[in-house]
Backbone bond lengths (Angstrom), bond angles and torsions (degrees), N, CA, C in turn:
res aa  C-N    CA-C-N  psi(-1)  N-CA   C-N-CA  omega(-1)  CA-C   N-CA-C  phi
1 X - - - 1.461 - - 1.525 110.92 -
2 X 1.383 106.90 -54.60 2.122 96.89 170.42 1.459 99.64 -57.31
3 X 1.152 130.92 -39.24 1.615 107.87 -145.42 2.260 91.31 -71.73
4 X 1.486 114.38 -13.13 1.082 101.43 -164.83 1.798 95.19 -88.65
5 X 1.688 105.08 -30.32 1.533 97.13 -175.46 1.433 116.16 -54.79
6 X 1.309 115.54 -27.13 1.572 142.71 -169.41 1.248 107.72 -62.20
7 X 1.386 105.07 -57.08 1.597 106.75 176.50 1.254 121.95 -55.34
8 X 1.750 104.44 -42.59 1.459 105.81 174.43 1.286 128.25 -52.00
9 X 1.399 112.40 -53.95 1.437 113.88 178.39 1.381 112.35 -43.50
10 X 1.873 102.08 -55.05 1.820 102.12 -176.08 1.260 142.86 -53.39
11 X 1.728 88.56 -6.56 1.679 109.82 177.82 1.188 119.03 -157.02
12 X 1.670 98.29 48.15 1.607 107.75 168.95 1.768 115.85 -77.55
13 X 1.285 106.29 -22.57 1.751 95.04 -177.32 1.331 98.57 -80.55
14 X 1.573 131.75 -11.72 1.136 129.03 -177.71 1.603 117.93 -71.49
15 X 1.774 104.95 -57.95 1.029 121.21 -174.29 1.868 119.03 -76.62
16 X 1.445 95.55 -3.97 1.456 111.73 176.05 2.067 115.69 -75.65
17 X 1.399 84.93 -52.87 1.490 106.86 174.16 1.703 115.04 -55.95
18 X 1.463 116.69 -39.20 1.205 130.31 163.78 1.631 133.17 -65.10
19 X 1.741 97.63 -28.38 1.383 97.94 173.70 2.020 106.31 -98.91
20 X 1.349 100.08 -12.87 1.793 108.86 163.46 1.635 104.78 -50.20
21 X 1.466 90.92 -75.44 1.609 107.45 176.98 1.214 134.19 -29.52
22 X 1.833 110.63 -56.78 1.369 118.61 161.70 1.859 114.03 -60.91
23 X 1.126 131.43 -24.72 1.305 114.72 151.09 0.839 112.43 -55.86
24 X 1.414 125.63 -94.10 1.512 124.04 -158.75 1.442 123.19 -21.53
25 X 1.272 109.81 -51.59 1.584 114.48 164.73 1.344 118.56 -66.72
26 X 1.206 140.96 -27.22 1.288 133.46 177.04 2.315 106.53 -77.16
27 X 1.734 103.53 -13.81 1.512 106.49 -178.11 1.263 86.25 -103.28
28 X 0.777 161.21 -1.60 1.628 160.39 172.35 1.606 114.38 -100.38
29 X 1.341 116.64 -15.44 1.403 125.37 166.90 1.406 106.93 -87.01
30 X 1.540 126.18 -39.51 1.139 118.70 -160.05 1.475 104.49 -104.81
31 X 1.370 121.92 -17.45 1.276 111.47 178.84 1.667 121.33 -86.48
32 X 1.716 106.95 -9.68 1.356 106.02 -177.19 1.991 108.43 -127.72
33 X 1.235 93.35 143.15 1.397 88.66 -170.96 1.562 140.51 -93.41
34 X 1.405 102.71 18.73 1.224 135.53 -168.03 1.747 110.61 -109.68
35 X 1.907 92.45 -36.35 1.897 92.38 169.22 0.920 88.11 -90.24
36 X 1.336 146.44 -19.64 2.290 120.47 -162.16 1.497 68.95 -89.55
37 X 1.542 174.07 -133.55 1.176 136.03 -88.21 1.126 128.64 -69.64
38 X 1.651 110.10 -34.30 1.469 111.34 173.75 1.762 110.00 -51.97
39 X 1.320 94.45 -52.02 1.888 96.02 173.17 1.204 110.82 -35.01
40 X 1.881 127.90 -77.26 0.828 132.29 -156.62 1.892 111.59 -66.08
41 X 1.210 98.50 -26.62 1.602 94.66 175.77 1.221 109.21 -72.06
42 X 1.714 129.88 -49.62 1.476 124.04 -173.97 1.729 109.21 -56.31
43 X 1.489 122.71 -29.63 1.483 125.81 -164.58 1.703 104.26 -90.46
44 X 1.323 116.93 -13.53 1.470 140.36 170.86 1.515 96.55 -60.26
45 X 1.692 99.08 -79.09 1.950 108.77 176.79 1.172 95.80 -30.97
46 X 1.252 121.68 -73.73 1.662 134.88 -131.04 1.825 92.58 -66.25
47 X 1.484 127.85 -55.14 1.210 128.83 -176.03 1.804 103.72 -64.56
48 X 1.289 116.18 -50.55 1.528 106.51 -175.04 1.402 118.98 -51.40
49 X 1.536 114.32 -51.29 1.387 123.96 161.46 1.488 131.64 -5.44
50 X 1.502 84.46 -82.50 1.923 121.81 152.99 1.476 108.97 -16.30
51 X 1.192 102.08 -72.71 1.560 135.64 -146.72 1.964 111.41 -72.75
52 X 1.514 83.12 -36.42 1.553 117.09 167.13 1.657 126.35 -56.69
53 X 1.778 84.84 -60.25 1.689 100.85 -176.27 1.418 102.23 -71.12
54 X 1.339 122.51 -25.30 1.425 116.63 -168.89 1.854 122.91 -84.84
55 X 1.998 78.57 -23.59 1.534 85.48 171.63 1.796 111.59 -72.85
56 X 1.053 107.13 -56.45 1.642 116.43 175.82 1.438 91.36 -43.55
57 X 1.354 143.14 -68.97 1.429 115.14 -147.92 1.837 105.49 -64.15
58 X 1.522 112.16 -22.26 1.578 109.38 -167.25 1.539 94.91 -94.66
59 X 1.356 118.94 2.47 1.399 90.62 160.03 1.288 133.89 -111.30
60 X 2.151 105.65 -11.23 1.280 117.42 117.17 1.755 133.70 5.13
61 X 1.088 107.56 -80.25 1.650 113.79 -176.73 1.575 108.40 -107.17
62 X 1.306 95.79 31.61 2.049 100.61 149.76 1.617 95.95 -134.21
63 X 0.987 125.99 -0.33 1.363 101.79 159.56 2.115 137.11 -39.39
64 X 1.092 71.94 -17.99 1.862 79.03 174.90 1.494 109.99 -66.38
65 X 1.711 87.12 -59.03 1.231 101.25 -165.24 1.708 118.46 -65.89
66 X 1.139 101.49 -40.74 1.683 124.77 154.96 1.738 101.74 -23.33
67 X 1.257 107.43 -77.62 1.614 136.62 -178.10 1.512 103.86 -18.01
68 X 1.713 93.32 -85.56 1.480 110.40 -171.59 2.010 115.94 -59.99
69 X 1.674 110.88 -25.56 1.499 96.57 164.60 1.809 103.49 -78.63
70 X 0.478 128.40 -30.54 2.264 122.57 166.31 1.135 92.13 -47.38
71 X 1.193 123.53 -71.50 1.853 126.15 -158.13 1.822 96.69 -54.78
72 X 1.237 102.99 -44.98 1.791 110.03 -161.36 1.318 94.75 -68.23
73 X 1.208 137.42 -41.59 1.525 143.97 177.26 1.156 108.43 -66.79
74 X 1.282 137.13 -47.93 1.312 143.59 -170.82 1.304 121.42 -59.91
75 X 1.863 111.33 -34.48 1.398 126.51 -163.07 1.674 86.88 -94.99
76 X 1.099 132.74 -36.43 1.164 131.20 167.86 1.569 132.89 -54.69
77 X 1.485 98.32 -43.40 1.750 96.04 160.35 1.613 116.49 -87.65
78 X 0.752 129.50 -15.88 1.531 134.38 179.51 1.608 97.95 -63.01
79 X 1.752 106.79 -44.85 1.421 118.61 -173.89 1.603 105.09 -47.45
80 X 1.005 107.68 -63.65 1.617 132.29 176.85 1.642 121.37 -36.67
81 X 1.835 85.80 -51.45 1.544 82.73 -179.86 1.213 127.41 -84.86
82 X 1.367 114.43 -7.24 2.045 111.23 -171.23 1.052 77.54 -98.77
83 X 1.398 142.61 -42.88 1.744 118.65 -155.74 1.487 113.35 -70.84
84 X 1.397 99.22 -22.99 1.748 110.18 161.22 1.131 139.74 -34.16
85 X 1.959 80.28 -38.98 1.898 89.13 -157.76 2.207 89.06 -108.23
86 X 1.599 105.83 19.78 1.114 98.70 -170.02 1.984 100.75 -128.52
87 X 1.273 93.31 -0.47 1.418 97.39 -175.37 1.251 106.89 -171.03
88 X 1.782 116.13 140.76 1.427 108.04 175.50 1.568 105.31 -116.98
89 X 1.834 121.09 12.67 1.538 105.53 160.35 1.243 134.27 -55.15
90 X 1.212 133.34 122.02 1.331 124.20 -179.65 1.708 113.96 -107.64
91 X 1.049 149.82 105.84 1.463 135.84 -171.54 1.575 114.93 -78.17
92 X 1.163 128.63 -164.81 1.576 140.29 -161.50 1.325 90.14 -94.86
93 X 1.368 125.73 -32.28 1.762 103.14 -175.03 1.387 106.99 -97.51
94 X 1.258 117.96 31.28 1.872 120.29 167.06 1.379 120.12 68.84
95 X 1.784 104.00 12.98 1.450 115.63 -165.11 1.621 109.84 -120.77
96 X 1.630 116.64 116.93 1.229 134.52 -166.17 1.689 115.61 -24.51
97 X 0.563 165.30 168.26 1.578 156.72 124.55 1.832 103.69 -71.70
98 X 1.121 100.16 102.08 2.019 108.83 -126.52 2.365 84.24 -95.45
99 X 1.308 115.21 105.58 1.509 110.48 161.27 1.558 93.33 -54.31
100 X 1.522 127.29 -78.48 1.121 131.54 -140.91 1.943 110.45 -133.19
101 X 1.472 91.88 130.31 1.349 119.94 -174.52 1.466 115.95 -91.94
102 X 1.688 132.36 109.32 0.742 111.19 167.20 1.726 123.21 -128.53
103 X 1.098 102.11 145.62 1.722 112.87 -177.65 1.646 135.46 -100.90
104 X 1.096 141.65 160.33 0.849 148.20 -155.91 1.917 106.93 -90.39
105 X 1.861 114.08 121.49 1.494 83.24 177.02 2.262 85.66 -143.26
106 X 1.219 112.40 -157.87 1.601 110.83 -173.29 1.483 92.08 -151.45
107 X 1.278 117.17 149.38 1.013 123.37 -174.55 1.599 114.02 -120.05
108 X 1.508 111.36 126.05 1.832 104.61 -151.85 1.273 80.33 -111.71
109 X 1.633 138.86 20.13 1.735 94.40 -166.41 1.925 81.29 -167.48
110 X 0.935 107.14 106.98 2.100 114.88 -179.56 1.335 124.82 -115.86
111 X 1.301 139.27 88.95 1.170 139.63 -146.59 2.264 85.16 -107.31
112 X 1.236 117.96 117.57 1.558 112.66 -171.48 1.538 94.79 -124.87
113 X 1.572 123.14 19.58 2.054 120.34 -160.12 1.725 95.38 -122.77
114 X 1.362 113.42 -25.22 1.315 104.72 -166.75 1.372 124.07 -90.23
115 X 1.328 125.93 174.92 1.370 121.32 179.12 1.530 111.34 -77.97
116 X 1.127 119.42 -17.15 1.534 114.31 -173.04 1.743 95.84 -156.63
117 X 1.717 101.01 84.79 1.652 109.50 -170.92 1.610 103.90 -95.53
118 X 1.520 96.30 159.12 1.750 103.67 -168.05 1.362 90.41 -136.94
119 X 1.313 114.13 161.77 1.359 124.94 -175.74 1.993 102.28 -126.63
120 X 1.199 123.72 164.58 1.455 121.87 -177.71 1.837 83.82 -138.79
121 X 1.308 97.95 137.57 1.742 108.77 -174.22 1.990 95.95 -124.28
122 X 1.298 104.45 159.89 1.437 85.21 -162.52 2.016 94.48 -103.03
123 X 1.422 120.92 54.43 1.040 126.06 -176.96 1.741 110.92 -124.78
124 X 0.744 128.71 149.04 1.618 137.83 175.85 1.838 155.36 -155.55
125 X 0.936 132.19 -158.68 1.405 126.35 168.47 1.494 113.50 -27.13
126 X 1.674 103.56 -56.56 1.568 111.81 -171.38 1.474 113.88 -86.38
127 X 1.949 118.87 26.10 0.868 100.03 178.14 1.489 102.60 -148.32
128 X 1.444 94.97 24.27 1.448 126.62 164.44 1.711 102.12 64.71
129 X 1.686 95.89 57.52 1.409 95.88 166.65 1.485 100.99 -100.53
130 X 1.291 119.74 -168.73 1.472 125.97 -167.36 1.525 113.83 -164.91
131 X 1.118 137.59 152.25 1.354 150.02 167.35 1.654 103.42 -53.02
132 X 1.349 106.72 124.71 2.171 99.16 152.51 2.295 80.32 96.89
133 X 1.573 123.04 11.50 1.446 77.40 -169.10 1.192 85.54 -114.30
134 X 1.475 122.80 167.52 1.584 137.81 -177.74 1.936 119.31 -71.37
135 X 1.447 99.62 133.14 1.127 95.17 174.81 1.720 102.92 -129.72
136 X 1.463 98.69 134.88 1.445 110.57 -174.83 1.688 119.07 -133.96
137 X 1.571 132.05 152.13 0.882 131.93 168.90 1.835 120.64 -77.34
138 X 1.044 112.89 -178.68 1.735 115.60 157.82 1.484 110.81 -71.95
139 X 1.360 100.17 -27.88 2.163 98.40 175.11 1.556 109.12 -84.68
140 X 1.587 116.13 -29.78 1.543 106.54 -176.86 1.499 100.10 156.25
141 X 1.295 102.89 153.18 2.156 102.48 178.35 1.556 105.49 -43.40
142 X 1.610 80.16 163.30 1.233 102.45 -165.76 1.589 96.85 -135.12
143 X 1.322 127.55 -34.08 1.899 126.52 173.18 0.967 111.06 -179.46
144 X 1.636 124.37 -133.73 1.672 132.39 -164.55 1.077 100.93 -155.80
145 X 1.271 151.65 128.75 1.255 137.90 -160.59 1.882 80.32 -98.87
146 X 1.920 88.53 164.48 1.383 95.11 -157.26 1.942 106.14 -138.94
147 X 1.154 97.68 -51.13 1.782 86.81 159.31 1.623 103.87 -135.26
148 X 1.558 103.21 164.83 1.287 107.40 170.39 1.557 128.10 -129.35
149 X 1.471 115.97 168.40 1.628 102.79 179.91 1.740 90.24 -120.94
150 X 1.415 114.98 -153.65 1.692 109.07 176.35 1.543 94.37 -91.97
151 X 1.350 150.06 3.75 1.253 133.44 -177.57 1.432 103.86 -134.29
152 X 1.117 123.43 -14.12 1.850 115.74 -155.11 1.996 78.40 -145.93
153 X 1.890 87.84 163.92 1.302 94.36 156.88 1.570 98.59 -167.01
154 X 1.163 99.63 -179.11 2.014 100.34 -165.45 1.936 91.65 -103.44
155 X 1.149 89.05 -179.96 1.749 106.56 -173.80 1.552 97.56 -140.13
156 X 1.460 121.68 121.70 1.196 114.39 140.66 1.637 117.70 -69.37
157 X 1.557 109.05 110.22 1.562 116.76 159.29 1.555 124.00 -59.61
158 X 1.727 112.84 148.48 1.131 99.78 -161.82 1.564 108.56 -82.22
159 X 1.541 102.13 -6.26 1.618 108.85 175.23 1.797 103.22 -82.90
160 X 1.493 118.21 51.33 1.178 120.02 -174.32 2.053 105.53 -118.38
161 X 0.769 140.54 118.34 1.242 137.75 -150.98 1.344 101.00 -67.15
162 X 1.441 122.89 -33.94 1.579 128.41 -174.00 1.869 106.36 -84.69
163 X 1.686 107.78 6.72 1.579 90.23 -172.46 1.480 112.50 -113.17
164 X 1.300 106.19 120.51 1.603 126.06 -171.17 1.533 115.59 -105.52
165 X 1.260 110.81 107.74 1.743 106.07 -165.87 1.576 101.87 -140.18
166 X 1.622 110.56 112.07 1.459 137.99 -176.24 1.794 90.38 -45.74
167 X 1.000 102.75 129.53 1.611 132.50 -174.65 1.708 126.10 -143.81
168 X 1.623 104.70 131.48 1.614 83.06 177.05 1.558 105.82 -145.13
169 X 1.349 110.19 175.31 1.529 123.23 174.20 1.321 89.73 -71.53
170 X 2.167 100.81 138.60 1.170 110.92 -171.54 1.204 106.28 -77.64
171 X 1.494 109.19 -31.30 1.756 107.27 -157.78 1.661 99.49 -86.20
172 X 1.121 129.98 12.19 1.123 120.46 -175.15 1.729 112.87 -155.65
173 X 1.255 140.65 151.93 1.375 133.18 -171.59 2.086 100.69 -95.28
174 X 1.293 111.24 33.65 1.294 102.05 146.61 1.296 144.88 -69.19
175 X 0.965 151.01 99.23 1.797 138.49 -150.13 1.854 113.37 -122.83
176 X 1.083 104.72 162.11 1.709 117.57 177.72 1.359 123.78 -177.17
177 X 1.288 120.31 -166.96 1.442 112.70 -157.88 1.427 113.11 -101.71
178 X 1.714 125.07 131.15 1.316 109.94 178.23 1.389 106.89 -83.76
179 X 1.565 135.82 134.57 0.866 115.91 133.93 2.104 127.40 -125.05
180 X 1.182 111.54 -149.24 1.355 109.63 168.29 1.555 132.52 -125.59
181 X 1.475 129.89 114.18 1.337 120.17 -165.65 1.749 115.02 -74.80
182 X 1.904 121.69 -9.98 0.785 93.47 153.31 1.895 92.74 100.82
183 X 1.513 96.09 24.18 1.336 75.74 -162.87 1.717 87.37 -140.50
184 X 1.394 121.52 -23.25 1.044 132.52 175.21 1.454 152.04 -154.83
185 X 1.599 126.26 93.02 1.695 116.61 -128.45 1.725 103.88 -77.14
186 X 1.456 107.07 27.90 1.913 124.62 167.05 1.471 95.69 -89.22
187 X 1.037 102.01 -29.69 2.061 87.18 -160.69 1.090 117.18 -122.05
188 X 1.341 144.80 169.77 1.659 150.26 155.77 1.387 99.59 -123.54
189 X 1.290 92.92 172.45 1.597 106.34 153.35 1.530 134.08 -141.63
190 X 1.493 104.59 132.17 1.326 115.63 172.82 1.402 127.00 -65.30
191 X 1.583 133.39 96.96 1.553 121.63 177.19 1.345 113.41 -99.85
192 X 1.032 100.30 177.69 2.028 102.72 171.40 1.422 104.46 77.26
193 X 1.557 138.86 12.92 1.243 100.60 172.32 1.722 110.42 -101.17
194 X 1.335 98.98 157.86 1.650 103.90 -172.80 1.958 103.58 -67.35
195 X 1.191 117.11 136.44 1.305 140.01 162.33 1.305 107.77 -45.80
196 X 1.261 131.46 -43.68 1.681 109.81 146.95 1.427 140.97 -42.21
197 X 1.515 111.55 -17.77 1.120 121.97 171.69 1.727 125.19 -37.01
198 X 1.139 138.62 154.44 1.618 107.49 168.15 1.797 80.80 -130.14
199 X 1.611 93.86 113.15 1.139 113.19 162.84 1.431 126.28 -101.33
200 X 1.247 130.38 173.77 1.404 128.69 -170.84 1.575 124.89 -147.58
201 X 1.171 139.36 145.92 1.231 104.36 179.19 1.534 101.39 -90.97
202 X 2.068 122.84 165.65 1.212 116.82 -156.80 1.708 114.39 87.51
203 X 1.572 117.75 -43.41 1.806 115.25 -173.36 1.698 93.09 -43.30
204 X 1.429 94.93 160.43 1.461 129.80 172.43 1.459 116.01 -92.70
205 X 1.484 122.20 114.42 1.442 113.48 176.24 1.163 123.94 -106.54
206 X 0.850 121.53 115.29 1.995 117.26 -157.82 1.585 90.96 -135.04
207 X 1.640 108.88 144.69 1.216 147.27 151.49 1.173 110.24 -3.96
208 X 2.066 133.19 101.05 1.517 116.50 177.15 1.195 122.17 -68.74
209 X 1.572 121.08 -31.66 1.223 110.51 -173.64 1.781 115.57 95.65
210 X 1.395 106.72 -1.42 1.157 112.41 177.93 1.536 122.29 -91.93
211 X 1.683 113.48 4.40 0.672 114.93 154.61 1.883 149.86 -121.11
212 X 1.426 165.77 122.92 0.816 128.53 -139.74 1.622 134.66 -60.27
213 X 1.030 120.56 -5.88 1.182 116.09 163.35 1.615 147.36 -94.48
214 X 1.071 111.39 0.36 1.484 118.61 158.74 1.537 122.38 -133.03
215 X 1.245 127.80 145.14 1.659 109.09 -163.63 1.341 82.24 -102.33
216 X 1.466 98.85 150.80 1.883 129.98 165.10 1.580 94.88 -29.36
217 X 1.943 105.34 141.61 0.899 118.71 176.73 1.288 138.57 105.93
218 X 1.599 109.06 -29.23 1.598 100.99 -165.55 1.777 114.36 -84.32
219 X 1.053 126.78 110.95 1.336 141.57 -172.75 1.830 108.97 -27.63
220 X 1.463 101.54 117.22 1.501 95.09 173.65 1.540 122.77 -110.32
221 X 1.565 112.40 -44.41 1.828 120.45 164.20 1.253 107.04 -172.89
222 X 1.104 113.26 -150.14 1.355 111.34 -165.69 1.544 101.61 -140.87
223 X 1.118 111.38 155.22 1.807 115.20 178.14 1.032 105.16 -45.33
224 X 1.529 148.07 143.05 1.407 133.17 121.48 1.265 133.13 -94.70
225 X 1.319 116.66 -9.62 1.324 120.38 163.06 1.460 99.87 -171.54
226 X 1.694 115.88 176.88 1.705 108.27 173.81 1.628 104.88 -156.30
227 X 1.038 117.63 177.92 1.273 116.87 -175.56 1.779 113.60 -173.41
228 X 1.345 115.07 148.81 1.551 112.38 -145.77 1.966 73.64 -83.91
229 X 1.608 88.80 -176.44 1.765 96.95 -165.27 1.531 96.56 -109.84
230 X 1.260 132.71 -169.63 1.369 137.21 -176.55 1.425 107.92 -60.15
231 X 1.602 112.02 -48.12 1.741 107.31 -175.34 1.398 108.69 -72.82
232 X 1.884 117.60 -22.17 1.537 103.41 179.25 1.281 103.49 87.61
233 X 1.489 125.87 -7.63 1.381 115.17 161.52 1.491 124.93 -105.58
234 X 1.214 129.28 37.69 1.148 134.50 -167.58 1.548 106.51 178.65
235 X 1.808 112.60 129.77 1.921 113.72 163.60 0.972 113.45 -36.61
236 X 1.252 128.07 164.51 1.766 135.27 127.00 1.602 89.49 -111.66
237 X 1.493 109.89 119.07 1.615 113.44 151.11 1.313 136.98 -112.34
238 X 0.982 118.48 135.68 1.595 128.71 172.84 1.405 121.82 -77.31
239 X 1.245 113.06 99.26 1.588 128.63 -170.53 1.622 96.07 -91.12
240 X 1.566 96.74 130.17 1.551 107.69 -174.39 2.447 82.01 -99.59
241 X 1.132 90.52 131.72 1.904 89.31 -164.19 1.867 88.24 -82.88
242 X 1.095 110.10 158.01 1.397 121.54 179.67 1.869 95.61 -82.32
243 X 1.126 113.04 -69.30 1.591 109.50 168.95 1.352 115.40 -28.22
244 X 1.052 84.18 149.48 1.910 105.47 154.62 1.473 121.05 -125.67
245 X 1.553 104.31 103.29 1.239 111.63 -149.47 1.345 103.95 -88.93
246 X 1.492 116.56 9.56 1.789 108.05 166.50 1.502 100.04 -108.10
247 X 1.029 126.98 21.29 1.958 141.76 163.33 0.886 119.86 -95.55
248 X 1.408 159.88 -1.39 1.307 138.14 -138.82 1.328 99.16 -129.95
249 X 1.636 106.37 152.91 1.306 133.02 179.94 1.732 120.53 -132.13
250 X 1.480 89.73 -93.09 1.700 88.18 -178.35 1.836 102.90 -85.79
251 X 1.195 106.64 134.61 1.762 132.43 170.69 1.467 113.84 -108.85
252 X 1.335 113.29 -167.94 1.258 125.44 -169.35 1.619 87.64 -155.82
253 X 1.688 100.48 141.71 1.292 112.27 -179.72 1.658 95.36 -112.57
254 X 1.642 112.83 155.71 1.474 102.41 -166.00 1.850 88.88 -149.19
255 X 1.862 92.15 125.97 1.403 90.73 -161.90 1.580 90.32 -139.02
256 X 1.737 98.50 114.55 1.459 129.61 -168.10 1.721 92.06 -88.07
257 X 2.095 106.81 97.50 0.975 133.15 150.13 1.637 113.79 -10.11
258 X 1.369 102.40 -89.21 1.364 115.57 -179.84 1.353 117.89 -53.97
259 X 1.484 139.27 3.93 1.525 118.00 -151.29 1.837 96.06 -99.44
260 X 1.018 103.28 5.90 1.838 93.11 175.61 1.577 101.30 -94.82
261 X 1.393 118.43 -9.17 1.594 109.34 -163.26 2.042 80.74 -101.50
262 X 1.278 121.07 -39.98 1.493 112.35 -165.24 1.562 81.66 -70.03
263 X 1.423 142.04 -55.41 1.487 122.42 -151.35 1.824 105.38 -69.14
264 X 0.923 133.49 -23.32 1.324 145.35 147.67 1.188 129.05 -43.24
265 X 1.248 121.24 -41.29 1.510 110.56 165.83 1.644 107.98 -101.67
266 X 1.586 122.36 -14.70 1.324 105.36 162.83 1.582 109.83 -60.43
267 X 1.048 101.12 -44.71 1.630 97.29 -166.84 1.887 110.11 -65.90
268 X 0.967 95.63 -5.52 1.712 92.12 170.77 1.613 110.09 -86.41
């Protein structure tokens, strides 16, 4: 308490002049009406500012949470749209007569260097994942999931040398096999399509649907170049992939309803 009376004294003509000052400006704010706006506008800035930085930092540290309702929305219209293009029943409760279900999963573990790369997604047994079902991004698939535990399960990547996934030219119902030479996690390749085809460079190669695990449609890359094969009756194309398969995080797992009743009567 002295050391503060102390100060005072030592800088009373100081602190005198300062509390003069702060009048004057507080009778000079109120008596003219040109400084009480300038006031009130500079203390306007000064609070919005504030008010600003504080919002950005709190919306900053909900970004997660932010994240996963996008992802939760996302898996929901995606839901909507292939079953669209796979069915036009609609029932009384506004709910698809659904081929294919898809869910929300993250991917903790991306191998994009090897000859035959696998991915680990942090979804599983207990969350009713399954062997054979599709996993895809918002840009376009990404593999097949391939074993599982009750929490995690692996992904065959499509930069995997053993992964073959029925594919076709968008603008046209020509189709063939994707696979990967293994040489670059930018590209795939399209084989099998017939030389009648009229391909282009730029075409769109999206998902045929001819097989049970991914429905027609989902965007894979685009031509970048092509070239006839040794017999001359069939492309080889170079799919520039819409993904970026050393990027990825949150996916969508895609689980074809029907495929135990089609593998059942194929197998008969």
């Amino acid at each position: 308490m002295q050391q503060i009376i102390n100060f005072i004294i030592r800088n009373k003509n100081f602190l005198l002049f300062l509390l003069l000052f702060s009048f004057s400006i507080l009778f000079t704010i109120q008596s003219h009406s040109y400084h009480k706006s300038k006031f009130i506008n500079s203390a306007n800035f000064l609070c919005g500012s504030i008010y600003n930085a504080a919002n950005n930092m709190s919306a900053y540290f909900s970004l997660n949470s932010q994240n996963k309702l996008l992802s939760e929305e996302n898996r929901r219209l995606k839901s909507l749209l292939y079953n669209l293009e796979n069915t036009t029943e609609i029932n009384n409760s506004d709910s698809l007569n659904k081929p294919y279900y898809f869910s929300n999963a993250q991917i903790i573990k991306n191998n994009y260097s090897a000859i035959d790369n696998v991915l680990l997604i942090n979804k599983g047994i207990n969350d009713s994942i399954k062997q054979d079902f599709g996993v895809a991004s918002t840009e376009g698939i990404i593999g097949i999931v391939d074993k599982t535990s009750g929490n995690y399960a692996t992904v065959i990547s499509i930069l995997n040398s053993t992964s073959s996934i029925s594919a076709q030219l968008k603008k046209t119902n020509h189709y063939g096999t994707l696979k990967w030479d293994a040489k670059s996690p930018e590209f795939t390749q399209l084989v099998d399509i017939q030389k009648i085809a009229p391909v282009s460079v730029g075409d769109t190669i999206i998902t045929s649907g001819r097989s049970s695990i991914f429905p027609k449609g989902i965007p894979i890359g685009t031509v970048a170049n092509f070239e006839l094969d040794a017999s001359e009756n069939y492309y080889e194309i170079n799919v520039k992939l819409f993904n970026d398969m050393t990027n990825l995080e949150h996916v969508y797992i895609i689980e074809n309803i029907n495929k135990p009743e089609i593998t059942n009567l194929l197998n008969e």
